[in-house]
C-alpha positions as CSV (number, residue, x, y, z in Angstrom):
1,X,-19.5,-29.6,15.9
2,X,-20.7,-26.9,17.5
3,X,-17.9,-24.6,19.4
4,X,-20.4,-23.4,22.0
5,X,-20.6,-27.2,23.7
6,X,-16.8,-27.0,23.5
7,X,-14.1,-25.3,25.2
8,X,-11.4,-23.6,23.4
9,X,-7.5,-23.0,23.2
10,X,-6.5,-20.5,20.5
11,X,-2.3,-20.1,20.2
12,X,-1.1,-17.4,19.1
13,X,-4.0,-15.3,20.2
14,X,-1.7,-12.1,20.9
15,X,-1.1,-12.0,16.9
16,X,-3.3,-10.0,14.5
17,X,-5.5,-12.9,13.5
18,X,-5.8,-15.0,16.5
19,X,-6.4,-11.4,17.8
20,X,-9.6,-11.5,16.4
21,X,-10.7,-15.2,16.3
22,X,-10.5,-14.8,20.5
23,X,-12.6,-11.5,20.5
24,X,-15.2,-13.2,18.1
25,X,-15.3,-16.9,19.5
26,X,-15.7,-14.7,23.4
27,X,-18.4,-12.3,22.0
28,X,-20.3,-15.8,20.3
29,X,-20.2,-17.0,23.9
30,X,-17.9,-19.9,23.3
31,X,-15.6,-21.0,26.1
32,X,-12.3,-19.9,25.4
33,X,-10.5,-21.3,28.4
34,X,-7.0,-20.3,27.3
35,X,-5.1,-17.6,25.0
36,X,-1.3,-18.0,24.5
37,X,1.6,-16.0,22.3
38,X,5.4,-15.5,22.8
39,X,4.9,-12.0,23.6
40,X,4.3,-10.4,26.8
41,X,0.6,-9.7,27.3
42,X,1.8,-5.6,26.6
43,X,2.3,-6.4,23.1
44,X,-0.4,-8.2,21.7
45,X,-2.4,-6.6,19.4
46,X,-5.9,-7.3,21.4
47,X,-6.3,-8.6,24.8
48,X,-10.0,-10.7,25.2
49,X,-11.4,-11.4,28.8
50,X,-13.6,-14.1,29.5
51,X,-15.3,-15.9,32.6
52,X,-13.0,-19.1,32.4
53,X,-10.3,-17.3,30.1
54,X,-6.6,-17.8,30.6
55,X,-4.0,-15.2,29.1
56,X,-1.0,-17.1,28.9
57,X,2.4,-15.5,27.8
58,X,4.5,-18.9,27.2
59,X,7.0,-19.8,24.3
60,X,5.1,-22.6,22.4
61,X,8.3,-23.7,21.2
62,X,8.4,-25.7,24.4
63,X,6.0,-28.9,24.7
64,X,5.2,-28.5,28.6
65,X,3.8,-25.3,27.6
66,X,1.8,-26.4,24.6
67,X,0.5,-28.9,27.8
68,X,-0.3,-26.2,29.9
69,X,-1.9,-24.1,27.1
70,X,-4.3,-27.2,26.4
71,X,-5.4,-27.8,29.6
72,X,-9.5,-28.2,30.3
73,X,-9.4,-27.4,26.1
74,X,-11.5,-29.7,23.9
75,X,-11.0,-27.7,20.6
76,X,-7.2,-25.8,19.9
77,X,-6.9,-23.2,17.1
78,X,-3.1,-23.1,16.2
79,X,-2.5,-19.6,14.5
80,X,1.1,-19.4,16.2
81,X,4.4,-18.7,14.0
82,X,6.7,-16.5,13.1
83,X,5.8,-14.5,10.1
84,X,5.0,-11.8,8.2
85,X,5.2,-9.9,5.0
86,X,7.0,-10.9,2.2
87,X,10.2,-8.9,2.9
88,X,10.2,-10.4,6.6
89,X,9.6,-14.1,5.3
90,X,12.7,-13.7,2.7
91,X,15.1,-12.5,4.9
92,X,14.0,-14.9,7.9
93,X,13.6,-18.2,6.7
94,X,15.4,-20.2,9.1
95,X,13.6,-17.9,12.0
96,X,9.9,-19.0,10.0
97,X,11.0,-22.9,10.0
98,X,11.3,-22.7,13.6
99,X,7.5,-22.6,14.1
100,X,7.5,-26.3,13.3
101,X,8.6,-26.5,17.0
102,X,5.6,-25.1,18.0
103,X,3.4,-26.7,15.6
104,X,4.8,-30.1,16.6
105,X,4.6,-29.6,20.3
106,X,1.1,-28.5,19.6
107,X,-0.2,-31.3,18.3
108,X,1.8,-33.8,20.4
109,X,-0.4,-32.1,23.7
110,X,-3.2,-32.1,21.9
111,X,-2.9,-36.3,21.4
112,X,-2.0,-36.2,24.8
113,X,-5.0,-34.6,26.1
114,X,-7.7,-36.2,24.0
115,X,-8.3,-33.2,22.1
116,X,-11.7,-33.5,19.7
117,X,-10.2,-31.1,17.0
118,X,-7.3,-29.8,16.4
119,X,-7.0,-26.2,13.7
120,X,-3.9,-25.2,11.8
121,X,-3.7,-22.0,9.9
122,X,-1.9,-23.3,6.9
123,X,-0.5,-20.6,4.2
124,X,-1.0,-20.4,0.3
125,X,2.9,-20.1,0.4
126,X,2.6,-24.1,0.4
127,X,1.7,-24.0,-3.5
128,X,4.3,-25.5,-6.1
129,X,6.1,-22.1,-7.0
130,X,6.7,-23.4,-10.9
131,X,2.2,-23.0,-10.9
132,X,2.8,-18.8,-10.1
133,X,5.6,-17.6,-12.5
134,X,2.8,-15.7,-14.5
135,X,0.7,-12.6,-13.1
136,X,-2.1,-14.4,-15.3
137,X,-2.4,-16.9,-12.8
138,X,-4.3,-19.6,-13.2
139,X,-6.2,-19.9,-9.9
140,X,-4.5,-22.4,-7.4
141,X,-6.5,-25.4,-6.5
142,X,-6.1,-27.1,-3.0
143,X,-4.2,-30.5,-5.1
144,X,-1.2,-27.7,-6.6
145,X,0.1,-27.9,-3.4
146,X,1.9,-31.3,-4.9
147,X,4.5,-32.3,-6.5
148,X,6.2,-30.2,-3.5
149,X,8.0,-26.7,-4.1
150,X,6.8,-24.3,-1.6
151,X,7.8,-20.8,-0.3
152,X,11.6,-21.7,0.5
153,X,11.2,-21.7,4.9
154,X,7.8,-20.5,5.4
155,X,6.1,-22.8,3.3
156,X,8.0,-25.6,3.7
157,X,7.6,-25.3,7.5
158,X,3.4,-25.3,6.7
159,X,3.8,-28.1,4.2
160,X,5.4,-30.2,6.5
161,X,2.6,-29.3,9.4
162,X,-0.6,-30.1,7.1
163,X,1.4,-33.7,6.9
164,X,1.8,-33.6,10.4
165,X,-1.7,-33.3,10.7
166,X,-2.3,-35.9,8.7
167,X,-0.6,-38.1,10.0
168,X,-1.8,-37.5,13.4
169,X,-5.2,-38.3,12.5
170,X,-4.0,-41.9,11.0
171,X,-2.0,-42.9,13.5
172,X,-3.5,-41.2,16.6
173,X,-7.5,-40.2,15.8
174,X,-6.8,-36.7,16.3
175,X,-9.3,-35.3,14.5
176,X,-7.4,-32.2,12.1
177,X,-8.7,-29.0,10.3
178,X,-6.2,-27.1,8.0
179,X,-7.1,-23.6,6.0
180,X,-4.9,-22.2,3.4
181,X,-4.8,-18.2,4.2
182,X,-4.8,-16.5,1.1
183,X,-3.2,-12.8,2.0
184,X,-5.0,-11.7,5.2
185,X,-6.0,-8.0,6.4
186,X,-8.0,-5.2,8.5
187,X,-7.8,-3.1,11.4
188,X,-5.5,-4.2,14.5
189,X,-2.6,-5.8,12.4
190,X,0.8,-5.1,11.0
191,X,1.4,-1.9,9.5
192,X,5.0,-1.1,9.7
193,X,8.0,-2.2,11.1
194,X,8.9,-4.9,8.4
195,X,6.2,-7.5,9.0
196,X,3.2,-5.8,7.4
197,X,1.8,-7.3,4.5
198,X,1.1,-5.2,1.4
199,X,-2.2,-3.8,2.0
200,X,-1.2,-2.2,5.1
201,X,1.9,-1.2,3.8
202,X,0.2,0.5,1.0
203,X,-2.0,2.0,3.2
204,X,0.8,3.4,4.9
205,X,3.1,4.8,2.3
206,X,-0.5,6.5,0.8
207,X,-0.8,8.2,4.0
208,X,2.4,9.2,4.5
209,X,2.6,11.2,0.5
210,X,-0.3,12.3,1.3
211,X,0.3,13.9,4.9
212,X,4.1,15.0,3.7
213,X,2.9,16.5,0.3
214,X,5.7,14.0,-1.4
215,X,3.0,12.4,-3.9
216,X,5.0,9.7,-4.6
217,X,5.3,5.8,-3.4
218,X,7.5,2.9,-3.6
219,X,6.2,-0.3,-4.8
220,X,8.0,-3.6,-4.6
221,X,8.6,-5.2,-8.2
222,X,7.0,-3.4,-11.0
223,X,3.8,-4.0,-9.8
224,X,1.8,-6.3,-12.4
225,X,2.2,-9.4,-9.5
226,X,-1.4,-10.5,-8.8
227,X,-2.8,-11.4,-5.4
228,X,-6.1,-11.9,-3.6
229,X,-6.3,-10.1,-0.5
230,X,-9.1,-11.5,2.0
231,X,-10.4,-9.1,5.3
232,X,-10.2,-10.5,8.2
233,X,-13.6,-10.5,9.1
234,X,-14.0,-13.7,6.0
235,X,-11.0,-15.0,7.5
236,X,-12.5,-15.2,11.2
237,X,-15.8,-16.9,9.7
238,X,-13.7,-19.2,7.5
239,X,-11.5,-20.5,9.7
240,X,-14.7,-21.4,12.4
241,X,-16.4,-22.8,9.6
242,X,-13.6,-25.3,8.4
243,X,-12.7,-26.2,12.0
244,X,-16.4,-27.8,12.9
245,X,-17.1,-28.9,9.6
246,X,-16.4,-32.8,8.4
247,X,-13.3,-32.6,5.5
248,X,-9.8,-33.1,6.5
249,X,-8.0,-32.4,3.7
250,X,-6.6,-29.0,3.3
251,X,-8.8,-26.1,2.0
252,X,-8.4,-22.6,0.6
253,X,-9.8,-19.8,2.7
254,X,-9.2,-16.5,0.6
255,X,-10.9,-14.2,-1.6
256,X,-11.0,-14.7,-5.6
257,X,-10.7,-11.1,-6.7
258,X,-7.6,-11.1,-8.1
259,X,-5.7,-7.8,-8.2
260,X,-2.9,-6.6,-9.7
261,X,-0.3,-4.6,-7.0
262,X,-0.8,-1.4,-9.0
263,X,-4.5,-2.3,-9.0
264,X,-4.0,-2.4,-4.5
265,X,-2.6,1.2,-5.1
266,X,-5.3,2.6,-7.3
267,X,-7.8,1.3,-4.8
268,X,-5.7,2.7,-2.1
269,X,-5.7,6.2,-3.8
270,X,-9.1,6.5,-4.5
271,X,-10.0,6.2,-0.6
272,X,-7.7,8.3,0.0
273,X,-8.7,11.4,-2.8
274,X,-4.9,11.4,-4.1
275,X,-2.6,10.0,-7.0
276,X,0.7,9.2,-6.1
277,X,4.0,9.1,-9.2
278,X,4.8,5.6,-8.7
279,X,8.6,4.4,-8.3
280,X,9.6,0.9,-8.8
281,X,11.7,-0.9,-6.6
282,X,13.1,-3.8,-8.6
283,X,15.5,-5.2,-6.5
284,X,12.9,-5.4,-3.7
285,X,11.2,-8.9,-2.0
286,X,8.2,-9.4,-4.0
287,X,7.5,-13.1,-3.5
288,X,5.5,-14.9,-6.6
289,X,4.5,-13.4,-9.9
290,X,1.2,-15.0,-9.6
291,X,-1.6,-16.0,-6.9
292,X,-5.0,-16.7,-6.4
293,X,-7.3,-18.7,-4.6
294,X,-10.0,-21.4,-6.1
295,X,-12.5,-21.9,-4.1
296,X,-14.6,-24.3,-5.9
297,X,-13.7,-26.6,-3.2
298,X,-14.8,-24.5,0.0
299,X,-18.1,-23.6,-1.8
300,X,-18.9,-27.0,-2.2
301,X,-18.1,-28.1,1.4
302,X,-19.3,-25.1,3.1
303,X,-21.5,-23.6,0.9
304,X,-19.5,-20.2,1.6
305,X,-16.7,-18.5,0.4
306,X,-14.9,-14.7,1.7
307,X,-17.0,-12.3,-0.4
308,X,-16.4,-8.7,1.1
309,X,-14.5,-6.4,-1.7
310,X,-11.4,-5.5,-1.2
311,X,-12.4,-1.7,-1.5
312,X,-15.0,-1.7,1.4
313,X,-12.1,-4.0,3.2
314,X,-9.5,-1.6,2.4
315,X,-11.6,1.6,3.5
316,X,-11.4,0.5,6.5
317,X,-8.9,-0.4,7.1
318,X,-7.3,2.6,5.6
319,X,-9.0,4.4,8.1
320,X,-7.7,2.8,11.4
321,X,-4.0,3.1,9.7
322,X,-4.8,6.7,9.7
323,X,-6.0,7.1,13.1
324,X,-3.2,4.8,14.3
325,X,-0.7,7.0,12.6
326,X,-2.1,10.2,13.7
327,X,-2.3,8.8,17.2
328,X,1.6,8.1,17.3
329,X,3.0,10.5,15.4
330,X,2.1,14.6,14.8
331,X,0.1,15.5,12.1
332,X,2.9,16.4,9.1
333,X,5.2,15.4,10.8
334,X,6.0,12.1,8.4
């Protein structure tokens, strides 16, 4: 499939990355006849224009908008929920399960209209949790997923949508794509407020010791959790590439340089020219001990897997953190 013969719906297109995925399938020259998120047009992180382009601001929740978001759309991209960083996803679950509203609503208009493909943006918070009680993870392949024990709310509300698609494929031909994010981040996201993830959060908290001369940052958990952290640029080309390509089952779209938290810091640190005294929060949210992605799977569909370092990723976006705090707030005055 190629997107430029379709025409495109992408929801959740006010959030950081269905931000981007509108900007990059409009600057490709693809039809994007429709953008849609909860929020007023105000609030979304990036606003794209387009020749045939729709900015909608409708709660998806509701199936007569998921209808009217569909409309003249071959090809949806479903990047709507509510989520966020770990402290946000264990202190809202029942708030993160309510996305399967949306997600079901979705794909009901999509049967309805005839839609050729249909996207989810699937989490790696679907992975059996007894596979990533070790920071010496073993990396996750796309069949740990069963037998089922997900991230309690947020990934049980994902599990439950890759069936969905599934299902809508056997019983109704809708043709479904799901990706597994694996830790997303750059520029024009999250970076405080409670729903940042951890890069932009260290980011942050490096920024601020350094602009307050308090060297010293707060880490969640004692910082020897690993993670893979993928920029958003892989995630953008991923999530294209597994939406036009022929395999239905579920794949993993992240990087596999696995870091340590502290690791995260040091890298943080060192673009910023600064060493910080480190204190532990113990009692904080710090989700899995363990996680990273395999992506033997991907590479031999795609030939492809997210391959920029997380250093050059981080740099920058380090650097818009920085201008965005300096833009907001008085220099020193953290």
């Amino acid at each position: 499939m190629d997107l430029r013969n379709e025409r495109v719906a992408v929801a959740g297109a006010g959030g950081f990355i269905g931000g981007h995925l509108t900007r990059a399938l409009v600057d490709q020259g693809v039809e994007v006849v429709s953008a849609t998120d909860l929020k007023p047009l105000e609030e979304w992180y990036q606003v794209s224009e387009g020749a045939s382009l729709r900015n909608l601001s409708l709660d998806l929740k509701d199936l007569d908008n998921c209808h009217r978001s569909l409309q003249d759309a071959t090809v949806c991209f479903n990047l709507a929920a509510d989520m966020g960083g770990m402290g946000f996803i264990e202190n809202n679950k029942a708030l993160c399960m309510l996305s399967v509203l949306t997600s079901t609503h979705l794909l009901m208009a999509a049967k309805d209209a005839g839609l050729k493909r249909f996207f989810f943006a699937s989490s790696a918070c679907v992975y059996n949790g007894d596979k990533q009680t070790s920071p010496d993870v073993v990396a996750l392949r796309e069949r740990d997923a069963y037998p089922a024990l997900p991230e309690d709310g947020y990934g049980w509300e994902k599990l439950f949508t890759e069936r969905m698609c599934r299902h809508f494929f056997e019983d109704y031909g809708l043709e479904t794509r799901i990706a597994r994010y694996h830790n997303v981040y750059g520029p024009l996201g999250t970076w405080t407020g409670g729903r940042e993830k951890a890069p932009a959060a260290v980011c942050r908290k490096v920024i601020e010791a350094k602009e307050s001369g308090r060297h010293e940052i707060e880490i969640w958990g004692d910082g020897h959790q690993t993670r893979s952290f993928m920029y958003i640029d892989d995630c953008i080309k991923g999530s294209q590439l597994i939406a036009t390509e022929d395999e239905r089952e579920p794949l993993n779209l992240g990087s596999s340089e696995l870091v340590t938290i502290n690791q995260l810091v040091d890298v943080a640190e060192d673009i910023a020219g600064i060493k910080l005294e480190r204190k532990y929060n113990l009692g904080a949210p710090k989700g899995v001990n363990g996680r990273n992605s395999d992506n033997t799977l991907i590479l031999k569909t795609l030939g492809w897997e997210p391959s920029i370092r997380l250093r050059d990723g981080l740099a920058l976006t380090y650097a818009w953190i920085e201008r965005e705090m300096h833009a907001a707030v008085p220099l020193g005055a953290y």
